[in-house]
C-alpha positions in Angstrom: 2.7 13.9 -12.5 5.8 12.9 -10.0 4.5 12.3 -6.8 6.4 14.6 -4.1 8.9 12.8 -2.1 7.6 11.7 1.4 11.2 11.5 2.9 11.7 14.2 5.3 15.0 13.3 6.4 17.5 10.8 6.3 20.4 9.9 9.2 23.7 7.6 8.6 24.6 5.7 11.4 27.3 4.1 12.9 27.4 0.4 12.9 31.6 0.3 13.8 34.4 -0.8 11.8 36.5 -3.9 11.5 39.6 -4.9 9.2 39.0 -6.5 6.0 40.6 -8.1 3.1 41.1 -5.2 0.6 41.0 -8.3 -2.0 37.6 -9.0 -1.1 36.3 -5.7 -2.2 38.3 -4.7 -5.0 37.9 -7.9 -7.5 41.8 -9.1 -8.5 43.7 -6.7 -6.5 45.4 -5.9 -3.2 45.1 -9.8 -2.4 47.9 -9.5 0.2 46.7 -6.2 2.2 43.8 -5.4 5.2 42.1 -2.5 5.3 39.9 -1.2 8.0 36.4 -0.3 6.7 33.0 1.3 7.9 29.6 -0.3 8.6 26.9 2.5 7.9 23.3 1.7 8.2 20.6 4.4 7.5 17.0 5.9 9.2 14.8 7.8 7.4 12.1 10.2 9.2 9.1 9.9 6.7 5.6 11.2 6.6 4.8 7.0 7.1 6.8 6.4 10.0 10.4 5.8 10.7 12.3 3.4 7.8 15.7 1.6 8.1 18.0 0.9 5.2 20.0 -2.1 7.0 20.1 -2.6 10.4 24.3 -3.5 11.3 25.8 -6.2 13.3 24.6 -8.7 15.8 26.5 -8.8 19.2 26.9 -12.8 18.8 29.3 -11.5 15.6 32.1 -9.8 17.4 33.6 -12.8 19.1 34.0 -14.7 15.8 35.6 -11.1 14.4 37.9 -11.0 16.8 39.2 -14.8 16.3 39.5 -14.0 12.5 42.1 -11.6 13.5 39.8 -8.7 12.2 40.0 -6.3 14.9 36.7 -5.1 15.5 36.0 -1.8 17.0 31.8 -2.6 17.2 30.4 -2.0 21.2 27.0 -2.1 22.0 27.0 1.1 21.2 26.9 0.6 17.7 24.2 -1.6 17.4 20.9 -0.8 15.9 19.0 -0.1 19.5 22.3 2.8 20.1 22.5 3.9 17.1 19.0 4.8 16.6 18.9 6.4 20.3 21.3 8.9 19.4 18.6 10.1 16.8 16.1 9.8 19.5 14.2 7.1 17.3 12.9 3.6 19.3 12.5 0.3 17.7 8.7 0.9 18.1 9.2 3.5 15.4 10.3 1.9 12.6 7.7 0.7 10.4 9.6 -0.9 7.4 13.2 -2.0 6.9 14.9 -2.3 3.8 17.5 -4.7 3.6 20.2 -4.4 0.9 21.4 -8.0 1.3 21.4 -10.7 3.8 24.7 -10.7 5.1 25.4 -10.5 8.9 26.7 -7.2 8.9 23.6 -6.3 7.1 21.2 -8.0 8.6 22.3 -8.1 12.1 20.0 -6.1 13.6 16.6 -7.5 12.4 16.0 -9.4 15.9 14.9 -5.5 17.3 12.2 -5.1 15.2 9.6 -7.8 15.6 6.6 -5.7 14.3 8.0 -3.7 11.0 7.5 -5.0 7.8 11.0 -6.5 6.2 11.8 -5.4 2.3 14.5 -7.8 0.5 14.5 -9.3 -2.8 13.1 -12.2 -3.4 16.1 -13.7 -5.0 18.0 -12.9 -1.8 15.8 -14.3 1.0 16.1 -17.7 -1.2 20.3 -17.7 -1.6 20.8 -16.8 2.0 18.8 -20.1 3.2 20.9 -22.1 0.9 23.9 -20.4 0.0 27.1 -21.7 -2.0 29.9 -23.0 0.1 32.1 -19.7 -0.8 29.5 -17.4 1.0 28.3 -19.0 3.5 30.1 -17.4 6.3 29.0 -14.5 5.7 25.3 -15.2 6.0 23.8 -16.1 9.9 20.5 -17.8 9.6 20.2 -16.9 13.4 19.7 -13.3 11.8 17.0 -14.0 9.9 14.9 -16.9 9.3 12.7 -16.0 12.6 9.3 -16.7 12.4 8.2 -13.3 13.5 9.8 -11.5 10.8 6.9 -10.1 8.3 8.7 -10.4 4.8 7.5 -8.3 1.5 9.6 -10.0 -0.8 10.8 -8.1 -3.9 11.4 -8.7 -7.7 13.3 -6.7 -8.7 13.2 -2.4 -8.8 10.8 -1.1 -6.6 9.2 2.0 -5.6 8.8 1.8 -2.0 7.3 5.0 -1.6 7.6 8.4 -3.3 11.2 9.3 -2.4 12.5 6.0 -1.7 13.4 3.3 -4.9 14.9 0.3 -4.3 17.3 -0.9 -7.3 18.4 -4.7 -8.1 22.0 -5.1 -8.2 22.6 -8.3 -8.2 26.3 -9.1 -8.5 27.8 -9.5 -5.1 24.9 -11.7 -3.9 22.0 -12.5 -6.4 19.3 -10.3 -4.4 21.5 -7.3 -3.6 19.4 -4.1 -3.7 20.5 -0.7 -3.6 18.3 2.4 -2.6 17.5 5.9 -4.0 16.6 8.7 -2.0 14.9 12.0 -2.4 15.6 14.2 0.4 13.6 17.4 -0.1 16.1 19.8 0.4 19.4 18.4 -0.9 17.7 16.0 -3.5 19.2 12.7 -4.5 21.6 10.0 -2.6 22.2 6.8 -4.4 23.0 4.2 -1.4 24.8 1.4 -3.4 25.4 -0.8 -0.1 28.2 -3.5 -1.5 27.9 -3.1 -5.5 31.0 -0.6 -4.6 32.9 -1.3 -1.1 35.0 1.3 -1.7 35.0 4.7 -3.7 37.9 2.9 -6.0 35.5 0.6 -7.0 32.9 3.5 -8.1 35.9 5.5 -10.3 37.0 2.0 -11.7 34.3 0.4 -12.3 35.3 -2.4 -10.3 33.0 -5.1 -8.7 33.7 -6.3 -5.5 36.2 -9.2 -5.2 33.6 -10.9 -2.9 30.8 -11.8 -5.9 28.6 -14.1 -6.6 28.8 -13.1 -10.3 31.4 -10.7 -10.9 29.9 -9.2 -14.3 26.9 -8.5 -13.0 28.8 -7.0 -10.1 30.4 -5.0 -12.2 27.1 -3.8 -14.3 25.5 -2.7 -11.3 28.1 -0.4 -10.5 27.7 1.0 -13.9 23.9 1.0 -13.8 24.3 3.0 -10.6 26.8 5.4 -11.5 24.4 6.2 -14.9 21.2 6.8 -13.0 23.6 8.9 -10.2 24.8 11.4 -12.8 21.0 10.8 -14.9 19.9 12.5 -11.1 22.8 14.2 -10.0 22.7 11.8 -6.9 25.3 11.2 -4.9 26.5 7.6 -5.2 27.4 6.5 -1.3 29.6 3.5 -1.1 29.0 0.4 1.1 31.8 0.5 3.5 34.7 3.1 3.0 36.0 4.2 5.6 37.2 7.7 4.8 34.4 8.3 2.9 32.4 7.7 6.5 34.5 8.9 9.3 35.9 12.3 6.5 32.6 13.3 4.2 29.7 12.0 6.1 28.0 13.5 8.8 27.5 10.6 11.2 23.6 11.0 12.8 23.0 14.2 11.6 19.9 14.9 9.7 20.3 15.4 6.1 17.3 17.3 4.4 
């Protein structure tokens, strides 16, 4: 028999926004345009303690944003520490973090929590020490590789606990994972992180233009979009900004 979910409830938070190259999230297209996009992270109040699902941006980050021209609208406010205040949640709370993938705006937040156990893929944890020259700058050793970190490394799909499944979808980075929920009111959410940037990239089945390997990029979103109508999930993209700022409740409880 299915064990019952031990989610309670899960919040969307606010780690700001910033402009990006529509061309890196939308594989072959756009090359020439910007658009401004969302950086959600996620808490999730379960009968074992507080859980993350990324943790946002470091401070250090916002500086380099700004000289990349990419208009950055991140205070401290939207770091992990204010984020999680709003939801009256302290870093002493959080047990476990799951990371989708190690890039900065990802991983950002990890120097908060020195005592909860770390979830990535294995796969993942190995790339970002060593990544290839064309995503490089996009991963901040500073953010991770900390001695005090306590790592579960991950092969591949993983129940985490009854309610929360993490999902390989490797593609935009080799370790990316994705995350299904069971609330136990609403049911399921399918938190695909950057398999889909954008909700374009969910109706077209179209991988991100920022991939390590573009066809698997571009199975996972399929994979994902499968097991969200298998469950009748909702399948949340990585970092659209009308999607956020329009049809999610920012750090409201959903049950």
């Amino acid at each position: 028999m299915r064990e019952k979910s031990k989610v309670k409830k899960m919040f969307v938070l606010d780690g700001g926004s910033f402009f990006y190259e529509v061309g890196m999230m939308k594989y072959g297209k756009d090359l020439d345009k910007h658009q401004r996009i969302f950086t959600p992270f996620y808490a999730f109040d379960t009968e074992e303690g507080w859980i993350l699902y990324d943790t946002g941006w470091p401070p250090e980050a916002v500086p380099l944003l700004e000289a990349m021209g990419l208009k950055p609208e991140i205070s401290e406010d939207n770091n992990t520490i204010g984020q999680l205040k709003k939801i009256g949640v302290s870093p002493g709370d959080v047990v476990k973090i799951i990371i989708s993938h190690l890039h900065v705006d990802h991983a950002g937040g990890l120097q908060y929590f020195p005592d909860a156990q770390v979830c990535v893929q294995k796969d993942e944890y190995s790339y970002a020490l060593h990544p290839n020259s064309f995503q490089a700058l996009a991963y901040f050793s500073s953010t991770f590789n900390m001695p005090h970190i306590k790592w579960n490394l991950l092969e591949g799909d993983e129940v985490i606990m009854p309610g929360l499944c993490v999902l390989l979808a490797n593609g935009h980075t080799p370790g990316l994972q994705g995350l299904i929920v069971e609330l136990p009111e609403s049911g399921y959410y399918l938190l695909g992180a950057d398999s889909a940037y954008l909700t374009e990239n969910i109706a077209e089945n179209l991988p991100p233009g920022s991939s390590w390997n573009p066809i698997l990029a571009q199975y996972a979103v399929k994979r994902f979009k499968t097991l969200a109508a298998m469950l009748g999930a909702r399948y949340f993209p990585g970092h659209d900004y009308d999607f956020f700022t329009k049809e999610v409740n920012i750090a409201q409880a959903y049950t």
